[in-house]
N, C-alpha and C positions, 0 to 999 in steps of 0.2 A: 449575802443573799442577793439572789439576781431574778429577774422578771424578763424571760424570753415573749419574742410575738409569736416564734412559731416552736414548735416542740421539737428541743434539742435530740430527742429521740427518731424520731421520724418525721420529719420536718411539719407538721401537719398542722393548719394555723393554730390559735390557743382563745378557748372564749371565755374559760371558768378554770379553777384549781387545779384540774387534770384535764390532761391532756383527752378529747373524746375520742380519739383512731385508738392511740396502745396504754390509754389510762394512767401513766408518767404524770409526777406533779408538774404545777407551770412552774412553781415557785421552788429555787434551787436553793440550797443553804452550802456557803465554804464545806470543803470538808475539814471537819475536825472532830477532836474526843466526844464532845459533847453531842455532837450531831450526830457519830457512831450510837452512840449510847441511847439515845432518843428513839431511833430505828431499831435495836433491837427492844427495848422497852415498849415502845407503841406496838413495831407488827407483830412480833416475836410472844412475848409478856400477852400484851393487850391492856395494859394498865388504864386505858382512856374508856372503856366498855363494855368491851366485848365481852371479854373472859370474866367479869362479875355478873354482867346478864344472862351469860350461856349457863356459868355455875348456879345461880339461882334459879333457875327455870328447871336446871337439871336434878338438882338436888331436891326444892321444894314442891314440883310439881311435876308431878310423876307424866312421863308422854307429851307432854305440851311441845318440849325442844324437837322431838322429832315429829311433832305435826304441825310446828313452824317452819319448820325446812320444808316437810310436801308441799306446803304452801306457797312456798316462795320466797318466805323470808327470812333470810339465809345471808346478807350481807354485814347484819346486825349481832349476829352471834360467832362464835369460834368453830371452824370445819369440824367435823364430825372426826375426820380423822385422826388431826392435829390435837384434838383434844383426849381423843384416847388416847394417843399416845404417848403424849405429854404425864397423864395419871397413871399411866399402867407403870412409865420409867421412875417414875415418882414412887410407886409405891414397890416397885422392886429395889429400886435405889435404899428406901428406910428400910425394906426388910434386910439387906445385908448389912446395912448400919445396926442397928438394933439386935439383929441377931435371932433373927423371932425362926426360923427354919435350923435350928439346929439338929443335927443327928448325932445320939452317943447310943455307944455298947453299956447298958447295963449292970456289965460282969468284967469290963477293965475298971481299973485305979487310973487315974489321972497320971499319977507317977509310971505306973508301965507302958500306957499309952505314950506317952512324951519319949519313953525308951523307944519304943518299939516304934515310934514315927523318925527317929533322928535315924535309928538303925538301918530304915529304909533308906532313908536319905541320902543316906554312906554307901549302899548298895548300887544307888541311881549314880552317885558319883563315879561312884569304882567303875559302872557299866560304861559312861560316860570318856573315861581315859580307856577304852579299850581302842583298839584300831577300827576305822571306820568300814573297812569290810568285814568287822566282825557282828555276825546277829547278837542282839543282845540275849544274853541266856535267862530265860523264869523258871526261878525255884515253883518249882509245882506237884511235890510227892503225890502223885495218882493213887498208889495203894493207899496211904493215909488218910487221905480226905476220902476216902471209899468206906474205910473202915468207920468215920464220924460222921459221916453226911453221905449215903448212898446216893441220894439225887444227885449230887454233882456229875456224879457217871451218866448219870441220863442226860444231863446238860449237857455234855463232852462228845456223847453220841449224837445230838442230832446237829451238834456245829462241825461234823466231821466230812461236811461238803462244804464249809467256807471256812479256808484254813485263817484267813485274817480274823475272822471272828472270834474263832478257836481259841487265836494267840490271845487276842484280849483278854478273852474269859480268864486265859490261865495267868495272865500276869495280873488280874485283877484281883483273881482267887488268889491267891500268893501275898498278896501286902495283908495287914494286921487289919485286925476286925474296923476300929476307928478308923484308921485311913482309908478302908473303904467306903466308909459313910462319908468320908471331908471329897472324897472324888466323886461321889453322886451329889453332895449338898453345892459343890462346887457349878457340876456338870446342872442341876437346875439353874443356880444365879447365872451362868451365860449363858446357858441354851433357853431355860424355860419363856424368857418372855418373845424370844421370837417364833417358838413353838406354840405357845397359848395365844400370840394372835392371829396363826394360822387357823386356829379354834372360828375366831369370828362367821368364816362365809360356812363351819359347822352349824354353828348355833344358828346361825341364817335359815340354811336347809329343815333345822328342824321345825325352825318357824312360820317355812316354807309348806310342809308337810302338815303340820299340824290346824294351818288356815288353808287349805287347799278352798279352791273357788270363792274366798275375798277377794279377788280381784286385783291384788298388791302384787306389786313387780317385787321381784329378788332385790332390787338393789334398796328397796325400801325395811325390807327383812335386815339387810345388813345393817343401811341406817342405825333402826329399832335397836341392832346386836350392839352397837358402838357406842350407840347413848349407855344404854342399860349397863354393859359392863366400866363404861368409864365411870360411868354413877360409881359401881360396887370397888371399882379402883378407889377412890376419892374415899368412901368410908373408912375403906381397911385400911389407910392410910390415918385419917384419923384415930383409929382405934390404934395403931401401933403406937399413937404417938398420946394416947389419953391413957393415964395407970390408974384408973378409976373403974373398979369392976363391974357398978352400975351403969355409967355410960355409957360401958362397950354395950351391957344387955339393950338398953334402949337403942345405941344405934344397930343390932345385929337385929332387931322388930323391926324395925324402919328397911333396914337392908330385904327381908322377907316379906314383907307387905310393899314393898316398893315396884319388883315384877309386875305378879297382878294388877295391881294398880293402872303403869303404865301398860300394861294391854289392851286393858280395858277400853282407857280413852284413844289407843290408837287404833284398833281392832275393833271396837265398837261390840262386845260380845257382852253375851250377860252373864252373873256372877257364877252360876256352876257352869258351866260352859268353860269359863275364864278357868276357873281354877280345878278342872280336870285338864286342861291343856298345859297349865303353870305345872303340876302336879309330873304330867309325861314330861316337859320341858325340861322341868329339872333331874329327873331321874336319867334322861339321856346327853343333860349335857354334864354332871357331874361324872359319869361314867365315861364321858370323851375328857376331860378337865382329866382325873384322873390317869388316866393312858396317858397322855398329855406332858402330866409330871414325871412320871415312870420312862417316859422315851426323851426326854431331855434329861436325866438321869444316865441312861443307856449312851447317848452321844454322850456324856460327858467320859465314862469309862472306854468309849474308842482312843480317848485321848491320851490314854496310858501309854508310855515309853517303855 
């Protein structure tokens, strides 16, 4: 540990703990394990305060975090950002652990599925040894899937001015019913959460629209959108991880009364007011949420070979 007079960063003298031109500590520690560890633990973590006052305020008191940041006080809690995103990877992380998004066909056996997934498998390979100027070929009998599913034909018609799309559809169309639920359930766990936080400056706009002439800047909508869904991150998290069917019910009321709630106190509106906006709010962002999952799905099946 070393004690400079002027700041090894910018040379700028030193009067207190940090440096006041570029904010650098005065006080330097060797580097080592433990001092690695410390730094991601404190700034990282936030194990020293931040991130149990940011989670209590956020959890128990609906609106208050985001009307301590209008305010200004903002150096005491964990960024708005940092902390959604920290919950949202968090709970997409346990839902692939756990398992809770799973898709099956109904009308396969387990044992056929398991055939008819290794069968593909062997197909990908065989295409795989073919010569590299060769197009891969997709079993895709047109007249068959006509005769059992007329739509498909209508699907095939209107992807017949993007022949890449086309191709996808038909090699997508082509794998066994289960495999194509494991390439869209796949196609959500990478695509979906960077799809669903482009949702954010959505849910903003609607927020936007819906308090037209409160006098709130867009970037404060966003704000509002980041607490709120980290909140809803942080529960479904909890609840994947609680096997107690009462809990979840109580935390899925908390989850629904927690909105309104925080509007209220940030918005300043009164209760039917509050909760015909809450009412449009969510009718228009489950319906982008929605889209949302279906088009990280849809990438996920571009990704077909």
């Amino acid at each position: 540990m070393s004690t400079a007079v002027n700041c090894p960063n910018c040379e700028a003298p030193l009067g207190g703990h940090f440096c006041a031109n570029c904010g650098q500590e005065a006080i330097l520690h060797h580097a080592s394990t433990r001092e690695f560890l410390h730094e991601f633990i404190g700034h990282y973590v936030a194990l020293e305060g931040k991130l149990w006052g940011s989670l209590t305020r956020l959890l128990f008191r609906p609106g208050l975090l985001t009307n301590e940041y209008i305010r200004g006080r903002r150096v005491r809690f964990v960024q708005p950002l940092r902390l959604y995103l920290t919950l949202s990877l968090l709970f997409f992380a346990l839902m692939k652990f756990t398992g809770s998004f799973e898709l099956r066909t109904g009308d396969a056996e387990p044992d056929s599925v398991a055939a008819q997934v290794a069968e593909s498998k062997q197909e990908h390979a065989n295409a795989d040894a073919t010569p590299a100027d060769a197009k891969p070929a997709v079993k895709w009998d047109k007249t068959k899937n006509n005769e059992a599913h007329p739509e498909r034909d209508k699907v095939d018609s209107w992807l017949a001015d993007w022949p890449r799309l086309r191709h996808q559809w038909h090699a997508f169309d082509a794998l066994p019913g289960q495999e194509q639920l494991n390439v869209a359930k796949d196609g959500f766990y990478h695509y979906g959460p960077y799809v669903i936080f482009c949702l954010m400056p959505v849910f903003a706009l609607f927020l936007k629209v819906l308090y037209l002439g409160s006098g709130r800047r867009f970037g404060e909508h966003v704000l509002f959108a980041l607490h709120t869904n980290a909140f809803a991150y942080f529960m479904f998290c909890v609840m994947l991880l609680v096997p107690f069917t009462f809990v979840r019910f109580v935390l899925w009321l908390w989850v629904l009364g927690y909105l309104p709630w925080a509007m209220r106190r940030v918005y300043h509106s009164g209760r039917f007011t509050t909760f015909l906006r809450w009412s449009a709010l969510m009718l228009a962002y489950v319906f982008s949420l929605g889209i949302a999952v279906v088009f990280s799905m849809a990438i996920g099946v571009m990704t077909i070979h």
